[in-house]
OpenMM code with the backbone's topology and positions (N, CA, C; nanometers):
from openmm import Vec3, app, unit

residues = "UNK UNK UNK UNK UNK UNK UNK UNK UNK UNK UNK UNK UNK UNK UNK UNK UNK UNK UNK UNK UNK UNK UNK UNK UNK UNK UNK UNK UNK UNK UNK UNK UNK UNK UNK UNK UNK UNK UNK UNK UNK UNK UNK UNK UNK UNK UNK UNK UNK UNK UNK UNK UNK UNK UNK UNK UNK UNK UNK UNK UNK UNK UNK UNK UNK UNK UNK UNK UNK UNK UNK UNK UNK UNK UNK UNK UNK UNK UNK UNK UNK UNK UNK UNK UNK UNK UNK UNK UNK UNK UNK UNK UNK UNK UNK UNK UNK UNK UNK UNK UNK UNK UNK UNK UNK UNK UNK UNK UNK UNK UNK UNK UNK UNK UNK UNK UNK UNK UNK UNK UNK UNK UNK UNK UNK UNK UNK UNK UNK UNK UNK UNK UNK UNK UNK UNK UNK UNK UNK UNK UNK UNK UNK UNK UNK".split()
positions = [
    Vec3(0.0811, -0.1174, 0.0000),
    Vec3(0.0000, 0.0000, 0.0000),
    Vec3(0.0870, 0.1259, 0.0000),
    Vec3(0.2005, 0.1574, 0.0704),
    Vec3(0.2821, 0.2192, 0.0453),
    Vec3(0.3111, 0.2753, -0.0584),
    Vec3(0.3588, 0.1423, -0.1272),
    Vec3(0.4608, 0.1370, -0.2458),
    Vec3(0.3472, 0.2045, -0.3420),
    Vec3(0.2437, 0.1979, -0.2975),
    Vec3(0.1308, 0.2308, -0.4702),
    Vec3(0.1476, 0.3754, -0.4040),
    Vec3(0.1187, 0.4427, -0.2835),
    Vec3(0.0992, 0.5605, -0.2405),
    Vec3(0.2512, 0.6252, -0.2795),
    Vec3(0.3440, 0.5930, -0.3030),
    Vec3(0.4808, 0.6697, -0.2803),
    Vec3(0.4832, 0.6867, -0.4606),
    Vec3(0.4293, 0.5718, -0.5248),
    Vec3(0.3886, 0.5993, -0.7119),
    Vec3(0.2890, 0.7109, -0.7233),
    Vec3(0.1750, 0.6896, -0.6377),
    Vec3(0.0624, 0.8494, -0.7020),
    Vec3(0.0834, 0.9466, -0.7101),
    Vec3(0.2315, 0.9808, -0.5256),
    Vec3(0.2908, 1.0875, -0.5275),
    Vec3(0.4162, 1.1160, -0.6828),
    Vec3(0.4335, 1.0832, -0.6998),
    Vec3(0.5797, 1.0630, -0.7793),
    Vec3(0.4711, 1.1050, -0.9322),
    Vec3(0.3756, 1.0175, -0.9554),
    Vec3(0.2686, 1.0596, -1.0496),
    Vec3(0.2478, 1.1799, -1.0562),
    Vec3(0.2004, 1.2557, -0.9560),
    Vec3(0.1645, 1.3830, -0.9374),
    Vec3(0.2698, 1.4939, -0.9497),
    Vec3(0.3791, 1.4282, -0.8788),
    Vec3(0.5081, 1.5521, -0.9284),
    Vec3(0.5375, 1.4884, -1.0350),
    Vec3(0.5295, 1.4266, -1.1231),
    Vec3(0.5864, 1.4703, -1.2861),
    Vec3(0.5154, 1.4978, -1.3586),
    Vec3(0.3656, 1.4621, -1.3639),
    Vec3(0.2407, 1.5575, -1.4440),
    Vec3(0.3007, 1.6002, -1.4961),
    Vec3(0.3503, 1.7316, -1.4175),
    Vec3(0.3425, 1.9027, -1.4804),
    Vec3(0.4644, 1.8744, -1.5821),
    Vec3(0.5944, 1.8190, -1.5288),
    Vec3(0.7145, 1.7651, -1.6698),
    Vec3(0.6478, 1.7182, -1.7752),
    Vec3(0.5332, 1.6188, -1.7944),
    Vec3(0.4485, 1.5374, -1.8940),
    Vec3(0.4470, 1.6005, -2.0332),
    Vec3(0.4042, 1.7556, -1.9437),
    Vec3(0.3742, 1.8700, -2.0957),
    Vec3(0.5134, 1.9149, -2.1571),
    Vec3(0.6163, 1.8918, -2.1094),
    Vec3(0.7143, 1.9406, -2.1594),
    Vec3(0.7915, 1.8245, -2.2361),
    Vec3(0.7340, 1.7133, -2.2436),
    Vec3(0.8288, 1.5940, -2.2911),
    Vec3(0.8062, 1.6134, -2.4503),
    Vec3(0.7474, 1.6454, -2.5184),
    Vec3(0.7639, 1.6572, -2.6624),
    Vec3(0.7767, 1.8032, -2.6915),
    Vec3(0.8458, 1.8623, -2.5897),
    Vec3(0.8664, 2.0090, -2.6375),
    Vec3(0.8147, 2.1340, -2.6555),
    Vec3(0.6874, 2.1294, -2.6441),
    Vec3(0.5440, 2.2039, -2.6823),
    Vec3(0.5764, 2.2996, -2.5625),
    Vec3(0.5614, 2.2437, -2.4256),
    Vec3(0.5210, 2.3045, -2.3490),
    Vec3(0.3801, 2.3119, -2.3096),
    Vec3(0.2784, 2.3437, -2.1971),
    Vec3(0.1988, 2.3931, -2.1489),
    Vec3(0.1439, 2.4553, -2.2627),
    Vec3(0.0360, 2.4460, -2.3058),
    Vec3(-0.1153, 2.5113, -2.3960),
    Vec3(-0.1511, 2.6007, -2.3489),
    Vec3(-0.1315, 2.7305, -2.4434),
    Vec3(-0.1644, 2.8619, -2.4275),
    Vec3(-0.2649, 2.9074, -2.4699),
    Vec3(-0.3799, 2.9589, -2.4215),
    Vec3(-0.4797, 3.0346, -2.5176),
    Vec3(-0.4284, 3.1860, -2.6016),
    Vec3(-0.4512, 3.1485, -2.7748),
    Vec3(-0.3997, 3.2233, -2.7831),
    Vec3(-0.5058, 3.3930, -2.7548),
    Vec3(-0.4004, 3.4860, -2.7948),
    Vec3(-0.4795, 3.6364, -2.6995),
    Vec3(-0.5479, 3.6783, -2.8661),
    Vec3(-0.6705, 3.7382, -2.8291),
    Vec3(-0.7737, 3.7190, -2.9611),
    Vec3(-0.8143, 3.8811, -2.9126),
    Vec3(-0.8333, 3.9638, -3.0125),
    Vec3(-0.8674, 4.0889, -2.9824),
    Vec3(-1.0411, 4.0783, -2.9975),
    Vec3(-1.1481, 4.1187, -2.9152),
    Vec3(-1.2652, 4.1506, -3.0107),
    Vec3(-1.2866, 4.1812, -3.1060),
    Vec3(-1.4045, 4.1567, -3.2035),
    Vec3(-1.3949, 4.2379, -3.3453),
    Vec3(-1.4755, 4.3636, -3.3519),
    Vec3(-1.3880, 4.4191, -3.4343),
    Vec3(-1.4597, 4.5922, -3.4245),
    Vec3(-1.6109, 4.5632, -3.4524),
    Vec3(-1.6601, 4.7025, -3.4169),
    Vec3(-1.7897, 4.7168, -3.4129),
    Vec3(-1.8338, 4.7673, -3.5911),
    Vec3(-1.9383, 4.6856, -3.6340),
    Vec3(-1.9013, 4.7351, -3.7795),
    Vec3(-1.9840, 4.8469, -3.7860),
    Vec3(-1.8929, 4.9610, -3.8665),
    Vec3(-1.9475, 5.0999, -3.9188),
    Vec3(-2.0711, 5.0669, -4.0296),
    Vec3(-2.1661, 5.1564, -4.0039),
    Vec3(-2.2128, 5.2309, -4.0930),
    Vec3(-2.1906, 5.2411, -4.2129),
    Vec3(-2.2359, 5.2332, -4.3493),
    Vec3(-2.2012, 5.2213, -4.4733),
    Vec3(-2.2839, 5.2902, -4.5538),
    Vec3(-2.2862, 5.4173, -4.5231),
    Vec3(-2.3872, 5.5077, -4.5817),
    Vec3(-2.3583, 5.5540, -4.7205),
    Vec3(-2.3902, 5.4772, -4.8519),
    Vec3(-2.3389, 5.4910, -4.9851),
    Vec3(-2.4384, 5.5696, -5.0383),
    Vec3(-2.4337, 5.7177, -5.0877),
    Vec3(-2.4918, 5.7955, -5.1602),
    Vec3(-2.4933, 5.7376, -5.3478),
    Vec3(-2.5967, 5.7933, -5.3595),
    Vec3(-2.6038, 5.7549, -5.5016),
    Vec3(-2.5761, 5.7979, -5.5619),
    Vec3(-2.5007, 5.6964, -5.7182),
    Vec3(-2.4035, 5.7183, -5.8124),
    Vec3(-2.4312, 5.8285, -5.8609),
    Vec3(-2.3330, 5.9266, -5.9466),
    Vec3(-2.3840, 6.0071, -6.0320),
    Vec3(-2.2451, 6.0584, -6.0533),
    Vec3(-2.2525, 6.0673, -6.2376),
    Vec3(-2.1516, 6.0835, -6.3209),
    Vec3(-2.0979, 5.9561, -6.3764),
    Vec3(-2.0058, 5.9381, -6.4912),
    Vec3(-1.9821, 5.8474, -6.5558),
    Vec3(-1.8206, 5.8848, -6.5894),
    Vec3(-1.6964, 5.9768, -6.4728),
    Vec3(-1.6400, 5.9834, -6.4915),
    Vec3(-1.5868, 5.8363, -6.5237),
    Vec3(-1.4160, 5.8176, -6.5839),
    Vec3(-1.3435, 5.6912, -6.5808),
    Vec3(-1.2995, 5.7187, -6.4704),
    Vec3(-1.2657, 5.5958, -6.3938),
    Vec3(-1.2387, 5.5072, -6.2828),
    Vec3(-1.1095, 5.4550, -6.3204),
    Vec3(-1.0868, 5.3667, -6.4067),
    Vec3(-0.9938, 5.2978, -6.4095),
    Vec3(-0.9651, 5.2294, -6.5956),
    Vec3(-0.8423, 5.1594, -6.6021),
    Vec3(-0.8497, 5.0987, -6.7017),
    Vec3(-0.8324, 4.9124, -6.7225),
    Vec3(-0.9223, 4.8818, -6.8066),
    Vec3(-0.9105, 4.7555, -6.8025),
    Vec3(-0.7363, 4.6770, -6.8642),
    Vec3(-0.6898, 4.6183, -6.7803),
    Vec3(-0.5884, 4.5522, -6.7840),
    Vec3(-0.5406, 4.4373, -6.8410),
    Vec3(-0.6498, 4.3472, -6.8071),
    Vec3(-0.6634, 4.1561, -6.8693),
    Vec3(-0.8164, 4.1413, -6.8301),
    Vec3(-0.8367, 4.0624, -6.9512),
    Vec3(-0.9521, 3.9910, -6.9323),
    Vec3(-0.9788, 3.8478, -6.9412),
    Vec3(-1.0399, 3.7686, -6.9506),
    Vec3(-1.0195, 3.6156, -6.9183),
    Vec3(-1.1911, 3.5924, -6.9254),
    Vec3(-1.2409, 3.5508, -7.0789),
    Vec3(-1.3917, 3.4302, -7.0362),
    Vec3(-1.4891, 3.6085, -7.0769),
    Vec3(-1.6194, 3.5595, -7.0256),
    Vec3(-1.7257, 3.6976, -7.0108),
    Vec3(-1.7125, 3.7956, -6.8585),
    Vec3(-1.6656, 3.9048, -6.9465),
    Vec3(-1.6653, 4.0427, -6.8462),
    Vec3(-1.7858, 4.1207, -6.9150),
    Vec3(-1.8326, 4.2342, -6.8093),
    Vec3(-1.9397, 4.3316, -6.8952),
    Vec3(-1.8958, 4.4015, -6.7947),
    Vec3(-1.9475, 4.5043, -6.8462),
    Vec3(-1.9700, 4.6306, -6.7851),
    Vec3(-2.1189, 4.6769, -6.7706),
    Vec3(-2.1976, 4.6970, -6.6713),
    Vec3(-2.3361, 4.7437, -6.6766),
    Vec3(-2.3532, 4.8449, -6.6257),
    Vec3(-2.4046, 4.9442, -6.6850),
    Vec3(-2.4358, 5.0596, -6.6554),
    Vec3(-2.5891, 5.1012, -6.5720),
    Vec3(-2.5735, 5.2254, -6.5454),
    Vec3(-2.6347, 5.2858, -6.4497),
    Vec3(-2.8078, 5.2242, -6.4828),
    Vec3(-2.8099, 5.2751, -6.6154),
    Vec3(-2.9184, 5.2539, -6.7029),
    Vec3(-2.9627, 5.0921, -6.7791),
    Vec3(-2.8881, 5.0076, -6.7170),
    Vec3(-2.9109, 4.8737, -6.7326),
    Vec3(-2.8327, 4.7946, -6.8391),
    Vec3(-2.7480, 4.8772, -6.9717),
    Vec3(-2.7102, 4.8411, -7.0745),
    Vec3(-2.5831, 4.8171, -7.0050),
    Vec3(-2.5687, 4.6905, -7.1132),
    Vec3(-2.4219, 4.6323, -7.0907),
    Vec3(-2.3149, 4.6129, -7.1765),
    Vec3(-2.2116, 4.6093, -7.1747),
    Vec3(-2.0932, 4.6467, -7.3166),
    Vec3(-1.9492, 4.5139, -7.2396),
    Vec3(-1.9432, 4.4069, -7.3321),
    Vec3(-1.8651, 4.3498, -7.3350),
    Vec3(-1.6869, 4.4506, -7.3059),
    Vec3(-1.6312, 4.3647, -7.2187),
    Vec3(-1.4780, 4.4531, -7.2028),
    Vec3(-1.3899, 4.3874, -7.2657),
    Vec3(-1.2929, 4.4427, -7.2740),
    Vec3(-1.1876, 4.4151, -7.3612),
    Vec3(-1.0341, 4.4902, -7.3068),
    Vec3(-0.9308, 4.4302, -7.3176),
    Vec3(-0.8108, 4.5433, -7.2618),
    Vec3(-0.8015, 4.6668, -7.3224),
    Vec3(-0.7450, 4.7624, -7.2112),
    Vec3(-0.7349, 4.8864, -7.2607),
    Vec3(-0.8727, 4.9699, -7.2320),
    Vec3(-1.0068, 4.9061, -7.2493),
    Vec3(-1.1459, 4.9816, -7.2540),
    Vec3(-1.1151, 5.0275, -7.0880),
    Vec3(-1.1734, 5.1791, -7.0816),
    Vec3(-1.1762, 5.2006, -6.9700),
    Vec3(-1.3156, 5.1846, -6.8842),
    Vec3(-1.3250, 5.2045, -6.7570),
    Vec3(-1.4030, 5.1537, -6.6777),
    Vec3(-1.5015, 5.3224, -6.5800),
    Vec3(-1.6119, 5.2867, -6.6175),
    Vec3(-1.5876, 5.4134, -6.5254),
    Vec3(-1.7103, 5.4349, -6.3849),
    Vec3(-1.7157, 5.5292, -6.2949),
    Vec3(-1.7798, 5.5108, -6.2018),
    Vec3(-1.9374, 5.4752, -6.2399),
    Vec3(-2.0009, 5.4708, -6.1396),
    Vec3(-2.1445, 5.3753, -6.1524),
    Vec3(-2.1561, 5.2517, -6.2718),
    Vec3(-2.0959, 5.2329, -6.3255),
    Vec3(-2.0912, 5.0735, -6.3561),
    Vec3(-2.0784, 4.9759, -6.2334),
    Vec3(-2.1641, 4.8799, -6.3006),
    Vec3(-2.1039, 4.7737, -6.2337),
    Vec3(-2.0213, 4.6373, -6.3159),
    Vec3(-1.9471, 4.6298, -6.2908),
    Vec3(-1.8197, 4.5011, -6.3519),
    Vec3(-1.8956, 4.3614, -6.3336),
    Vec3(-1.9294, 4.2928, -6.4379),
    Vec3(-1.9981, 4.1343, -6.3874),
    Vec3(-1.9326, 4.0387, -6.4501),
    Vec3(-1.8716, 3.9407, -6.3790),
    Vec3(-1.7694, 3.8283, -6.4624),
    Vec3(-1.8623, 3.7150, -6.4483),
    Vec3(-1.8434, 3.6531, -6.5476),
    Vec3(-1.9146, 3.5076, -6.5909),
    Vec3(-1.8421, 3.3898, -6.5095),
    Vec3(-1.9326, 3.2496, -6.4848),
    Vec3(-1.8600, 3.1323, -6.4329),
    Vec3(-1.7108, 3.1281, -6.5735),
    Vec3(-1.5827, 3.1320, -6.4350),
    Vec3(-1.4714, 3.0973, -6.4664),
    Vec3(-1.3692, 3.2179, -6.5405),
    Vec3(-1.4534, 3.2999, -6.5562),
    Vec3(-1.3645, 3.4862, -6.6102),
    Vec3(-1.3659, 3.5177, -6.4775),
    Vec3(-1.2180, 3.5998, -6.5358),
    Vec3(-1.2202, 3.7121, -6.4136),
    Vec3(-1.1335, 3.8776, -6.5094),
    Vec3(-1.1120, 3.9497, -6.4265),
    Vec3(-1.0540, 4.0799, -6.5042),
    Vec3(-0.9514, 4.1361, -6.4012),
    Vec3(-0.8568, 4.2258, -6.4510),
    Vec3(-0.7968, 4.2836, -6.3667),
    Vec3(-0.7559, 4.4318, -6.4560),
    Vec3(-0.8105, 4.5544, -6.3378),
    Vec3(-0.8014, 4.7034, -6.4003),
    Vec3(-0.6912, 4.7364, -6.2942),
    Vec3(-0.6267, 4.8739, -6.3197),
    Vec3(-0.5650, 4.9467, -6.3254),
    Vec3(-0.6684, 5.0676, -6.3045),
    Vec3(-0.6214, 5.1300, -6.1338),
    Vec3(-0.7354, 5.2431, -6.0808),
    Vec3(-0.6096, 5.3056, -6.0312),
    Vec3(-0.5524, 5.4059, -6.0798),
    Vec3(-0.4695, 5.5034, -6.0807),
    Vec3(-0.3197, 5.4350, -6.0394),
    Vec3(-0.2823, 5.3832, -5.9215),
    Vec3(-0.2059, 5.3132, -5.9057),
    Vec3(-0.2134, 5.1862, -5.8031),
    Vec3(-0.3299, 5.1816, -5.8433),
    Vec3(-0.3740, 5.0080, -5.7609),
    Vec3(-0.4129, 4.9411, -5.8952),
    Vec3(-0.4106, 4.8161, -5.8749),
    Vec3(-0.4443, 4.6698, -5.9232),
    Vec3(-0.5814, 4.6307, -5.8431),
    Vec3(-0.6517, 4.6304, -5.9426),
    Vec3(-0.8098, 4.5717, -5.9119),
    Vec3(-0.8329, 4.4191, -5.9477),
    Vec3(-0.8154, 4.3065, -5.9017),
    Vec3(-0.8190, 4.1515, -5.9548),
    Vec3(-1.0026, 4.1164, -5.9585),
    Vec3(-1.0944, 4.1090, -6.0207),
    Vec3(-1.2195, 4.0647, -6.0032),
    Vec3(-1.2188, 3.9003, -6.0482),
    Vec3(-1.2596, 3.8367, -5.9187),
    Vec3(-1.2599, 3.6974, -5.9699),
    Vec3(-1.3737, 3.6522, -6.0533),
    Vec3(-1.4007, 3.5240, -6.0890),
    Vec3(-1.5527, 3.5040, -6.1439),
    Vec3(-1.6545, 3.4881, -6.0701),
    Vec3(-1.7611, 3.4698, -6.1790),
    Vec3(-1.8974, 3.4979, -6.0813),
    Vec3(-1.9046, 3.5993, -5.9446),
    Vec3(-1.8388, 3.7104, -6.0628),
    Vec3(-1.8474, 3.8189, -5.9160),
    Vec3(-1.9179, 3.9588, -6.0129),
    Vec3(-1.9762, 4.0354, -5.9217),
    Vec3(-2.0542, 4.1551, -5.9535),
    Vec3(-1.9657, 4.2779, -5.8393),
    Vec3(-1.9284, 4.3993, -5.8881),
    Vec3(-1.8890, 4.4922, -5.8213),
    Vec3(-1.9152, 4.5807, -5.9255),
    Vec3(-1.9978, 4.6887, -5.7878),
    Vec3(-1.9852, 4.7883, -5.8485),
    Vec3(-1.9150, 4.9422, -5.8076),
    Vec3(-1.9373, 4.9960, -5.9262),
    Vec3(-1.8198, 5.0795, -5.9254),
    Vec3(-1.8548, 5.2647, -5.8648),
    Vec3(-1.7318, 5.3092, -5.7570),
    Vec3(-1.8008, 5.4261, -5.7385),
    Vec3(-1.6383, 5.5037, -5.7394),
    Vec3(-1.6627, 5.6603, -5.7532),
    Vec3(-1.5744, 5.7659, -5.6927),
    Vec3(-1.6259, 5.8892, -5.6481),
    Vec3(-1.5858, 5.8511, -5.5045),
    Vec3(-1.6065, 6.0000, -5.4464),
    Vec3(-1.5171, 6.0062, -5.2738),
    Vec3(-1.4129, 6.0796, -5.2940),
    Vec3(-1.3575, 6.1345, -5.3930),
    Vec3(-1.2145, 5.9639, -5.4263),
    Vec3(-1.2014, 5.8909, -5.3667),
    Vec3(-1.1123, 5.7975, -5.3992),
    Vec3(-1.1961, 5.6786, -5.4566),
    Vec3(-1.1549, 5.5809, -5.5425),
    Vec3(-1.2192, 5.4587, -5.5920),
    Vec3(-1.2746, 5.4194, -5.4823),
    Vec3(-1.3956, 5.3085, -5.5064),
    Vec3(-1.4984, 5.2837, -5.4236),
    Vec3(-1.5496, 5.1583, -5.5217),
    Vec3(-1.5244, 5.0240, -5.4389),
    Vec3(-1.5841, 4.8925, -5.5253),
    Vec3(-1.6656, 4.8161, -5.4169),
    Vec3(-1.8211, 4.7896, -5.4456),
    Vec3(-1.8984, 4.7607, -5.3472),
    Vec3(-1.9079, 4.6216, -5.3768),
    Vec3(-1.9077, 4.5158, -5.3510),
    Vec3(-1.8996, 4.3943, -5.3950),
    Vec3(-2.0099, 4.3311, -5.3316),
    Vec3(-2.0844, 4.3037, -5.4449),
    Vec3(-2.2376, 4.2703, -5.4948),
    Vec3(-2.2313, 4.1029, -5.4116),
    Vec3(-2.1120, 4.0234, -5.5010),
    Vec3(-2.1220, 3.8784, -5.5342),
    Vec3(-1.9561, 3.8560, -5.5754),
    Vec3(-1.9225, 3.7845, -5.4927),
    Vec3(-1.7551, 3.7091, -5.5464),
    Vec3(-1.7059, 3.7422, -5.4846),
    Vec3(-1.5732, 3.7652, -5.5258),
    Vec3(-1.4226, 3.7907, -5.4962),
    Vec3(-1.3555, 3.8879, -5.5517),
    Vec3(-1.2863, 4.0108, -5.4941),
    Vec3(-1.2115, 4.0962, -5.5360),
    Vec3(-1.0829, 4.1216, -5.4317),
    Vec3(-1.0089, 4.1266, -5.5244),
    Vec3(-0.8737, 4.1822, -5.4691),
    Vec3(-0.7677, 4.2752, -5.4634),
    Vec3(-0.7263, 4.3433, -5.3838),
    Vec3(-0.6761, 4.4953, -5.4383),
    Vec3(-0.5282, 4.5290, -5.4042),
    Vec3(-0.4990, 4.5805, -5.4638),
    Vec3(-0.2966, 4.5927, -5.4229),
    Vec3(-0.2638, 4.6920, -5.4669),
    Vec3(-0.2927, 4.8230, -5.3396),
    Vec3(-0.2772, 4.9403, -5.3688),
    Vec3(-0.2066, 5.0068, -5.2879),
    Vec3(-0.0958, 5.0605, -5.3993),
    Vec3(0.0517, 5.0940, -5.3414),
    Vec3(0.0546, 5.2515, -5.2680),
    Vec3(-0.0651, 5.3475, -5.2963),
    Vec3(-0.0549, 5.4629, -5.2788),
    Vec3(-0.0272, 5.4851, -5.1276),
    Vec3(0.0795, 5.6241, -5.0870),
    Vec3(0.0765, 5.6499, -4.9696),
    Vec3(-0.0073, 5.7151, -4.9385),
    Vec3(-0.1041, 5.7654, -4.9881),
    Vec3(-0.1911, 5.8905, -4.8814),
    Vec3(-0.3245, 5.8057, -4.8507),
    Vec3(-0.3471, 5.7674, -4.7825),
    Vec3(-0.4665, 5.6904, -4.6919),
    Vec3(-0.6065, 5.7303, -4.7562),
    Vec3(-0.6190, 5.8595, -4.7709),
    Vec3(-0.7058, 5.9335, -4.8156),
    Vec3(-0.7900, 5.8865, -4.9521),
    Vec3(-0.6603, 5.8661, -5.0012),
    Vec3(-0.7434, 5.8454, -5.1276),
    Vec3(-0.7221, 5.6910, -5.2200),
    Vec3(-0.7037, 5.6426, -5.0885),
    Vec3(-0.7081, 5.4677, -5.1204),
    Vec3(-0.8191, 5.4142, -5.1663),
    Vec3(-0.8321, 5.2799, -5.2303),
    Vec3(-0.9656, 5.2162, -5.2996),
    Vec3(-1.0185, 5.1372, -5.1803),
    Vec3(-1.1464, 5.2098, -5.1525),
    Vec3(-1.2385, 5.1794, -5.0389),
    Vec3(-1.3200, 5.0495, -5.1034),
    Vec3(-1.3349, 4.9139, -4.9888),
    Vec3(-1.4230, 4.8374, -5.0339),
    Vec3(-1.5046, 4.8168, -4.9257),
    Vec3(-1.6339, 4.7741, -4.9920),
    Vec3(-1.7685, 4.7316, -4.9571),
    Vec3(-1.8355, 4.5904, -4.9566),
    Vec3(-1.8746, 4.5557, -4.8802),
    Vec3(-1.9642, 4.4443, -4.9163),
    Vec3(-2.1129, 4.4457, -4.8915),
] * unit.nanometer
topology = app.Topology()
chain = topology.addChain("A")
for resn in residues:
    res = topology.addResidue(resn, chain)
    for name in ("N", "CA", "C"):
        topology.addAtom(name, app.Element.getBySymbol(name[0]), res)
């Protein structure tokens, strides 16, 4: 009876070594910030048909749809401009050129298009991706969902 009691103790002081035998160490929770509180997204309506941007590559069915419902196949080089919206077909995607960002639209995606006063892409449906090098914060390409 001893001998089992002098093992539970001996059990109990190496536990805590147990966690350290493959190196790991003791399990940490990792530290998780809350998530912000989401803002407000108060989008005024389009108006004007300045250009926005220029189309770069295209890949499969892109359109462009306008304010007024008509739509115009894209092509490189065609430029892009605010209140459109960009709609890629299953398996197209496009990528524009918005002053000095890279706009990637994946397929089966809808975004549409705004400026005021920096680019503005509200994303309807899909995937978009943006890689925009500018330093002034200000007038970075704002996205939406």
């Amino acid at each position: 009876m001893r001998m089992l009691r002098l093992l539970a103790i001996a059990l109990l002081a190496l536990t805590p070594l147990a966690a350290f035998a493959d190196g790991s160490g003791a399990i940490k929770t990792p530290h998780a910030s809350p998530a912000p509180k989401p803002r407000g997204i108060e989008r005024a309506d389009c108006h004007g048909d300045a250009p926005l941007g220029q189309v770069a590559s295209v890949a499969g069915d892109v359109r462009a749809v306008g304010a007024d419902g008509g739509s115009r196949a894209l092509a490189c080089d065609d430029l892009v401009r605010a209140c459109e919206s960009i709609v890629t077909g299953a398996g197209a995607s496009a990528g524009l050129l918005v002053d000095d960002a890279v706009v990637q639209i994946g397929p089966d995606s809808e975004v549409k298009l705004a400026a005021r006063p920096g680019p503005e892409f509200a994303i309807e449906r899909g995937a978009l991706r943006v890689v925009d090098v500018r330093e002034s914060a200000n007038d970075r390409v704002q996205l939406y969902t």
